[in-house]
C-alpha positions as CSV (number, residue, x, y, z in Angstrom):
1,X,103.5,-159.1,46.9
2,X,105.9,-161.4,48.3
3,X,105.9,-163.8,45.9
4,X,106.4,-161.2,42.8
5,X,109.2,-159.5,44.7
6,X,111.3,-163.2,44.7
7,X,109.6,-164.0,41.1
8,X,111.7,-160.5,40.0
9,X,114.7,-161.0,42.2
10,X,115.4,-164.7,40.7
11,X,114.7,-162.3,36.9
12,X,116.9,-159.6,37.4
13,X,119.8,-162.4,38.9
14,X,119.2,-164.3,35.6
15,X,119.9,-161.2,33.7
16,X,122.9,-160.2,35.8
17,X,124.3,-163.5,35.1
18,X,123.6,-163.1,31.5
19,X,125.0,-159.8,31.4
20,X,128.6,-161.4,33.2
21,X,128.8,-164.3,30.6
22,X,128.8,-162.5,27.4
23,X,129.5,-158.9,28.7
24,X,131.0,-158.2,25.4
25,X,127.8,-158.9,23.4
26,X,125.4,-157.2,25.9
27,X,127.5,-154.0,26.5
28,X,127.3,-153.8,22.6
29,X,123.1,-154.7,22.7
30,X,123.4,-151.4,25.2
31,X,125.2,-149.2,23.4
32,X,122.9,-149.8,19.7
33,X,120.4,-149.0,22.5
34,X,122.2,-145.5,22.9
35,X,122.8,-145.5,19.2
36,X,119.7,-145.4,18.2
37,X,118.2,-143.2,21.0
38,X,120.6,-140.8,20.1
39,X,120.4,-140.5,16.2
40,X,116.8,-141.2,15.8
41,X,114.7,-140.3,19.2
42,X,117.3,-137.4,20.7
43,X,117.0,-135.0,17.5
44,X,112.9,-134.9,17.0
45,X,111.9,-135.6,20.5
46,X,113.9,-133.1,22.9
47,X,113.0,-130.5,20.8
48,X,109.4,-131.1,21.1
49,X,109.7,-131.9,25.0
50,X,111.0,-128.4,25.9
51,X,108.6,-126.4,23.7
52,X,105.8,-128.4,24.9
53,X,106.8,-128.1,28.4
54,X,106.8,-124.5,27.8
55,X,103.5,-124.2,26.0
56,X,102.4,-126.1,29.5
57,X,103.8,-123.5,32.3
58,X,102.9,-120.5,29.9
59,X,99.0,-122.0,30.4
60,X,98.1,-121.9,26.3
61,X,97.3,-125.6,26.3
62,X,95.0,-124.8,29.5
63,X,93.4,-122.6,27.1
64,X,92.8,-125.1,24.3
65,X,91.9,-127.7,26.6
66,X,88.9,-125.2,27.7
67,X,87.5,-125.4,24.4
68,X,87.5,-129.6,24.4
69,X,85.8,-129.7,27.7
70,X,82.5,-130.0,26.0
71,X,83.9,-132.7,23.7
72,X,85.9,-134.7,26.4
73,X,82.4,-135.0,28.8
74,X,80.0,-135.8,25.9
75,X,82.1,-138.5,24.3
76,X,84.2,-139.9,27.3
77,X,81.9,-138.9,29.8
78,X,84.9,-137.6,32.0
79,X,85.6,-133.8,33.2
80,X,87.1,-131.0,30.9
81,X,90.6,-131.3,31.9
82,X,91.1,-134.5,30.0
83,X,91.5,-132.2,26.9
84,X,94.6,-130.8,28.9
85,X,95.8,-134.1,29.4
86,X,94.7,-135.4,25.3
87,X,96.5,-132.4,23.9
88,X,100.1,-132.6,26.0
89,X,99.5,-136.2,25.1
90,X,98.9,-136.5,21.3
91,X,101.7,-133.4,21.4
92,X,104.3,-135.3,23.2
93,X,103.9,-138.8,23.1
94,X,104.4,-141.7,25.7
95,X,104.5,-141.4,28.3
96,X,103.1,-137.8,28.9
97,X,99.3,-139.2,28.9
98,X,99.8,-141.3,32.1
99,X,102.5,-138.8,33.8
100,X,99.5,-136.2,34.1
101,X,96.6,-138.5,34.5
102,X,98.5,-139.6,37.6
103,X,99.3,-135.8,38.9
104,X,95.4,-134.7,38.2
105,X,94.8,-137.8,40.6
106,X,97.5,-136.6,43.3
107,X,95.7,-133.6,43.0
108,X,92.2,-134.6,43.3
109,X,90.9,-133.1,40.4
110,X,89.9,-136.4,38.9
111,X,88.6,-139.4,40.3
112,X,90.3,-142.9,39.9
113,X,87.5,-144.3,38.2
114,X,87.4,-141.2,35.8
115,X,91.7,-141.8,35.5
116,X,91.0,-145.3,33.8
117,X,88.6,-143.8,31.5
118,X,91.2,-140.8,30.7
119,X,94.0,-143.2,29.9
120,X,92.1,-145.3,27.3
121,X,92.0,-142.2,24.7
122,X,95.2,-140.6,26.3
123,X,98.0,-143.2,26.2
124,X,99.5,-142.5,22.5
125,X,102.3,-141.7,21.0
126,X,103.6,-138.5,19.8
127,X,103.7,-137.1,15.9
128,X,107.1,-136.6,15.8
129,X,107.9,-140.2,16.9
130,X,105.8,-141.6,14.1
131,X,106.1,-139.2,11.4
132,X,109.9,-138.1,12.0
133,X,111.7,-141.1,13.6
134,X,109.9,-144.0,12.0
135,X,107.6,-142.8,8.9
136,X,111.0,-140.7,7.3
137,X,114.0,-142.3,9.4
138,X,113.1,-145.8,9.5
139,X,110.5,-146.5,6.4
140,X,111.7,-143.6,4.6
141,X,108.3,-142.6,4.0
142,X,106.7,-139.3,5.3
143,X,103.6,-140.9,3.8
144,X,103.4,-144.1,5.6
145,X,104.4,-142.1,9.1
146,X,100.7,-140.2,8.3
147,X,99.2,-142.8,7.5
148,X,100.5,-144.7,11.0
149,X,99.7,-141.5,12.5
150,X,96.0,-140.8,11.7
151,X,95.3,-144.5,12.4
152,X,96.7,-144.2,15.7
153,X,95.4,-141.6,16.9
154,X,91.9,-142.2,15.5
155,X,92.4,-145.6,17.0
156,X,92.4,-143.8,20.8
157,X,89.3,-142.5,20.1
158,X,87.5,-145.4,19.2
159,X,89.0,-146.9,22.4
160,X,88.0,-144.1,24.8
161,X,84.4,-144.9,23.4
162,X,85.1,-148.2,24.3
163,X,85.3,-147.7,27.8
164,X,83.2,-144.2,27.9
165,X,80.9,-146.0,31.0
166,X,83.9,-147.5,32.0
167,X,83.2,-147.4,36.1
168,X,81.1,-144.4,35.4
169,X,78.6,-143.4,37.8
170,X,77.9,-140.0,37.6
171,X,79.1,-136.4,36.1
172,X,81.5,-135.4,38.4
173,X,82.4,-131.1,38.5
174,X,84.5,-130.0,36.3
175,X,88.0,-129.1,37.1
176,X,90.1,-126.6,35.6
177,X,94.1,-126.5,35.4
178,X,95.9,-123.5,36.5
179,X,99.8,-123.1,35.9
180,X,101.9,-121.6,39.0
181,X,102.3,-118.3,37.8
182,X,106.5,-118.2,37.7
183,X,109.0,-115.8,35.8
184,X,110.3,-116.6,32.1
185,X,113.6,-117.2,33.4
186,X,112.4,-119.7,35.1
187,X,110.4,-121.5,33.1
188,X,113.2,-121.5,30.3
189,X,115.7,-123.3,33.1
190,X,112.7,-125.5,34.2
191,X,111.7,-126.6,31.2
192,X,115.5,-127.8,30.1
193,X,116.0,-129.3,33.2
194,X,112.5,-131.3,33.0
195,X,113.2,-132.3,29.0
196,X,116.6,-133.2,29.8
197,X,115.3,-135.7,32.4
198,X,113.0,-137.2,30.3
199,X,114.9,-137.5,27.2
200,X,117.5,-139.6,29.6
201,X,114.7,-141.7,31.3
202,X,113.1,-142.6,27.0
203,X,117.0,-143.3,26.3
204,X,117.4,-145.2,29.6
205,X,114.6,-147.7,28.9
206,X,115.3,-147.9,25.3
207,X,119.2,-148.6,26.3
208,X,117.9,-151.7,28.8
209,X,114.8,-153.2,26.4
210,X,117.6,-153.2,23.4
211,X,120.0,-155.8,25.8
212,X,116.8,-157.7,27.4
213,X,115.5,-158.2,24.0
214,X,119.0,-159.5,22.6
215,X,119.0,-161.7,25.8
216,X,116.0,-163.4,25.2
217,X,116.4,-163.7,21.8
218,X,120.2,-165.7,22.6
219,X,118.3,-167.6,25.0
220,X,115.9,-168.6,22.6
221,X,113.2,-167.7,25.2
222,X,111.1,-165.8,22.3
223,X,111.3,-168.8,19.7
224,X,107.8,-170.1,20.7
225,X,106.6,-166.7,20.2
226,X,108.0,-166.0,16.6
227,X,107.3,-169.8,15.6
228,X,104.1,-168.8,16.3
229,X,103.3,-165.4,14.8
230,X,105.5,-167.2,11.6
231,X,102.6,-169.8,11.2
232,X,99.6,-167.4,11.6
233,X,101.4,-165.1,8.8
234,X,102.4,-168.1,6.9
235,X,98.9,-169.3,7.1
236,X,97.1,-165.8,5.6
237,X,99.9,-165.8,3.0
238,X,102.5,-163.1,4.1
239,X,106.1,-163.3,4.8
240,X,107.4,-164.7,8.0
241,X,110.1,-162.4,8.1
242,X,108.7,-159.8,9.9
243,X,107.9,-162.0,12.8
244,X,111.3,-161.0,15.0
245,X,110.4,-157.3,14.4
246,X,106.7,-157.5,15.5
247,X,108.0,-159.4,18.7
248,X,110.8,-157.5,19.7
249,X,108.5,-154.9,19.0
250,X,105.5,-155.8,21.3
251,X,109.1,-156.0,24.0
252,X,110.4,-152.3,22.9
253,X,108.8,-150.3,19.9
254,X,111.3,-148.6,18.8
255,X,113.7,-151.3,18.6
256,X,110.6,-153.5,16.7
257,X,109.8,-150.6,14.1
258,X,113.7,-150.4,13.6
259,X,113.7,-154.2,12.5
260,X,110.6,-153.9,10.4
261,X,112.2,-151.2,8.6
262,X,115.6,-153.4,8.0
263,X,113.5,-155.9,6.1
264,X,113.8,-155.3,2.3
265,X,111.8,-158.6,1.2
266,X,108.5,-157.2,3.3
267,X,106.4,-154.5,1.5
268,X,105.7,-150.8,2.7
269,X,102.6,-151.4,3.4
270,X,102.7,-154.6,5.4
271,X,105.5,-153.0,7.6
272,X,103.0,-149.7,8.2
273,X,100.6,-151.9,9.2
274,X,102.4,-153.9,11.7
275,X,104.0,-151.0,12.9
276,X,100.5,-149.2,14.0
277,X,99.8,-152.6,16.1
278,X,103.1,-152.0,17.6
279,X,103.0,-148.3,18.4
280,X,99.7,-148.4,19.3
281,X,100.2,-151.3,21.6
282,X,103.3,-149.3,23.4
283,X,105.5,-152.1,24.0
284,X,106.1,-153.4,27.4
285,X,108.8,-150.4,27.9
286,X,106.9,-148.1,27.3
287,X,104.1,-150.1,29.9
288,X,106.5,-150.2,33.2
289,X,106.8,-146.5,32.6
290,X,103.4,-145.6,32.1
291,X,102.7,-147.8,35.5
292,X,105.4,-146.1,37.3
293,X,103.1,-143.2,37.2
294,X,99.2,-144.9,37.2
295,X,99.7,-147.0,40.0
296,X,99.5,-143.9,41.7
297,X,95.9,-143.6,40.8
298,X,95.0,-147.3,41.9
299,X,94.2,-148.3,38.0
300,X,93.9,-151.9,37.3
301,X,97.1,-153.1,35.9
302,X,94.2,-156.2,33.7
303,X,92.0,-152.9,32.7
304,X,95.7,-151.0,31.0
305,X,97.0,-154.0,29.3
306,X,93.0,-154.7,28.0
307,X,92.4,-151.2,27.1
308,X,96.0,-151.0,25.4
309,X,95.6,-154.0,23.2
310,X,91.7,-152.8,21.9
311,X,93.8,-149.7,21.3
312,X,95.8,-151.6,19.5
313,X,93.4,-153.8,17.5
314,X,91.2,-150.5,16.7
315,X,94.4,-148.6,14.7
316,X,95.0,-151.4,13.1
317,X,91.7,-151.8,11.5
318,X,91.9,-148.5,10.3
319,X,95.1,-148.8,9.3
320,X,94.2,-151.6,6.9
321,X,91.2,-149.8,6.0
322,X,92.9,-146.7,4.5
323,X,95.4,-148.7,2.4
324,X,92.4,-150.7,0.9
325,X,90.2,-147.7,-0.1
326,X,92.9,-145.2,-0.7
327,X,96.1,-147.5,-1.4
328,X,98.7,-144.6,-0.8
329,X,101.5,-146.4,-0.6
């Protein structure tokens, strides 16, 4: 622990001095950060993270997740409240799948064993991310943002039968959510003090991967990587191009689907593919804040990044397979 501790002092003194060099160029990485938080996350997902929180303290989605429990134990072989937790996430987005895995832990209604199994079919992203801010305001295709979706999110699946025996030992009993009974104004002030918070923390984290991105990529410190992803594409025939924006986006998704949809000499369909790996994936941003909250439930940090990338190999599959047999784009 030591040793990481020094490891990450020496890191964040490297970026400090980075940051005092050129302050000009990285204050301006920052604020495209805010930019395109603002114009392209802010609109579709605050919305969506006060009516959901809502939906949550009113206890409907307690009510749906009832009817899942049989499908959640069968297939995943983990207790009924991981439909709770599948709904709020496929609903909201990252990371809302590992926030709650983590409280049902604090809570003991779920075992730590049973919270690595929850997070491999849990930990996606949100439909108005993928249809709204990248399908229609980045590709300019509500068509392509489906087709990302459905692969996605059929992708999770797959991956939480992946890992259905994951650690698993024996059914455990079942668990049921119940919402603290509270009054509406309440919830209302609540719920736009809790969405507020998390719209700042996405914007926050998109805000710092935009400058660390631009920092390594001035620092030439991802050159190896896009050499190399430009030779693999180069070798099955497709355009090199691309390689920057499926880097920056295995750093910061957003920020990667935003250059993939810049590119005007790669086609719709090579872009929606690339761009399920990279959602599906998460990013490492999207990573530190999922393990803020699961390294409260003692999950292996090998077993995430695993579980994450089969997630992200799985969506892409389908993701190809769809535009073979159906060619929609």
């Amino acid at each position: 622990m030591k040793k990481i501790n020094i490891f990450l002092s020496i890191l964040i003194i490297f970026i400090i001095a980075l940051f005092i060099f050129n302050p000009q160029v990285y204050s301006l990485s920052v604020l495209k950060g805010i930019l395109l938080w603002a114009t392209a996350l802010l609109p579709t997902l605050f919305p969506f993270f006060f009516l959901t929180k809502i939906l949550t303290e009113l206890g409907a989605v307690n009510i749906l997740a009832n009817y899942l429990s049989r499908i959640t134990k069968k297939l995943f072989n983990v207790g009924g409240i991981a439909g709770y937790v599948y709904i709020m996430s496929i609903i909201s987005g990252y990371p809302v799948g590992a926030k709650l895995t983590a409280e049902l832990y604090e809570h003991n209604l779920i075992s730590k064993e049973e919270a690595a199994r929850i997070v491999t079919f849990t930990s996606t992203s949100g439909p108005l991310f993928i249809i709204g801010t990248v399908g229609i305001g980045m590709f300019l295709s509500r068509t392509a943002g489906i087709i990302i979706l459905c692969s996605h999110f059929l992708g999770a699946i797959i991956n939480g039968l992946i890992y259905r025996n994951y650690k698993y030992k024996k059914a455990l009993a079942d668990s049921k959510f119940e919402p603290v009974q509270k009054n509406l104004n309440t919830i209302l002030s609540e719920s736009i003090y809790n969405s507020i918070i998390s719209i700042l923390i996405v914007g926050g984290y998109v805000a710092i991967f935009y400058m660390l991105i631009d920092m390594l990529n001035n620092s030439n410190l991802l050159l190896p990587f896009k050499n190399m992803s430009a030779y693999l594409l180069n070798i099955f025939k497709k355009s090199p191009a691309f390689s920057e924006g499926l880097v920056n986006g295995i750093i910061e998704i957003t920020r990667g689907c935003y250059d993939l949809s810049s590119l005007k000499a790669v086609s719709l369909s090579l872009c929606t593919i690339t761009a399920t790996f990279i959602i599906s994936w998460g990013g490492l941003s999207i990573h530190m804040q999922a393990l803020t909250f699961l390294c409260k439930c003692k999950i292996n940090i090998g077993f995430y990044f695993l579980q994450k990338l089969t997630h992200a190999i799985c969506s892409t599959i389908i993701c190809i397979l769809i535009l073979i047999f159906f060619k929609p784009l």
